[in-house]
N, C-alpha and C positions, 0 to 999 in steps of 0.2 A: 724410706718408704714413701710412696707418693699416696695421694689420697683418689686419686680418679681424674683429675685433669678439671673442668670447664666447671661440674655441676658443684665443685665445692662451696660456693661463696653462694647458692641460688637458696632463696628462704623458700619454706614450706607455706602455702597460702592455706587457711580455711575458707574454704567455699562456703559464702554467706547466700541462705536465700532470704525474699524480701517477703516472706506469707506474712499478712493480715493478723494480727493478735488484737481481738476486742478486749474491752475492759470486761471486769465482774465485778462480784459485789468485793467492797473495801475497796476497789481502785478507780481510780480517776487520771484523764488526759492533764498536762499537766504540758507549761509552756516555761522556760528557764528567762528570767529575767536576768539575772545577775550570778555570777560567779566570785564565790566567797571564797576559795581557797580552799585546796585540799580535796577531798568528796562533797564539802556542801555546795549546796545551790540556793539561790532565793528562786523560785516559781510562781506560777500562778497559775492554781488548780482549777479546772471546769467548774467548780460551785461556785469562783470567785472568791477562796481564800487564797491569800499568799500563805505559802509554807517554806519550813527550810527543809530541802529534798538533801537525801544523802548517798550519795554512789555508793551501790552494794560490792562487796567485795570482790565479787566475781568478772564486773564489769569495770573494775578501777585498771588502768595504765592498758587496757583493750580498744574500751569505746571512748573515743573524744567527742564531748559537748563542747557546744559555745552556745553565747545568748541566743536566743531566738528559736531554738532547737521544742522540738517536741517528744514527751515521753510519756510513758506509763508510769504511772505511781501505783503504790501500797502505801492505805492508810494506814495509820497506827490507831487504834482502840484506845492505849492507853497516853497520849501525846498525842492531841488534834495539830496543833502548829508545826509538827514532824512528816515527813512520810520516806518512805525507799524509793529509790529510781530502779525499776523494771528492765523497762527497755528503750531503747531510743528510738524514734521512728527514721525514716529514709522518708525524704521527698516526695517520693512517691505513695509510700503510704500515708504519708499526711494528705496529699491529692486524693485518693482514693477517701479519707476516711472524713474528710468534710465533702466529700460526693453520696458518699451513705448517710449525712446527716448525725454522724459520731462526732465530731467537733464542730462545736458553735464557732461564730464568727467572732463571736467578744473577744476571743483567745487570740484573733489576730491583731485586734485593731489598741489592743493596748502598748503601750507604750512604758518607758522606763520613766520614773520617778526624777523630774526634774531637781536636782541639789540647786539650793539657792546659794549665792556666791557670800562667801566670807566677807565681811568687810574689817581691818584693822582698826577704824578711826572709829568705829562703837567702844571700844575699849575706854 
């Protein structure tokens, strides 16, 4: 039995679009500093806490993050130093959403946490 010829091997795409999603209350923009491995993230939220953000299930082996990436978080009520990762943004709605004055500029201009080098001969 043959299967149809050419379109076998073609994957099914979901057509993403790029709408606008503001925050609400309990959520915050939220910028990934580091990747911990697994779902966690280190961040750093619009109040200017660091948090460990957790890829929600739905979103794990779908959306790829890397440093520098911007998302929407849910706070936790009961765990302030936790939140959920929402959604990721797209470039362009990161353009757009510091052109409406939703993300501050802090969020860009911070940097990773320099590690100071080991030294052996402290020993």
């Amino acid at each position: 039995m043959k299967h149809g010829g050419k379109r076998k091997h073609q994957k099914k795409r979901k057509k993403t679009t790029s709408e606008l999603v503001y925050k609400d209350d309990g959520q915050e923009y939220a910028r990934i500093l580091r990747l911990l491995g697994g779902p966690n993230l280190e961040i750093l939220c619009e109040d200017g806490i660091k948090r460990m953000g957790v890829i929600r299930g739905s979103m794990r082996n779908k959306v790829w993050v890397t440093t520098g990436d911007y998302l929407l978080v849910s706070l936790r009520e009961f765990q302030d130093e936790k939140c959920d990762v929402l959604l990721k943004y797209t470039q362009e709605n990161v353009r757009a959403l510091k052109t409406y004055g939703e993300i501050k500029e802090e969020l860009e201009s911070v940097e990773e946490e320099e590690i100071e080098p080991f030294d052996f001969n402290d020993i």
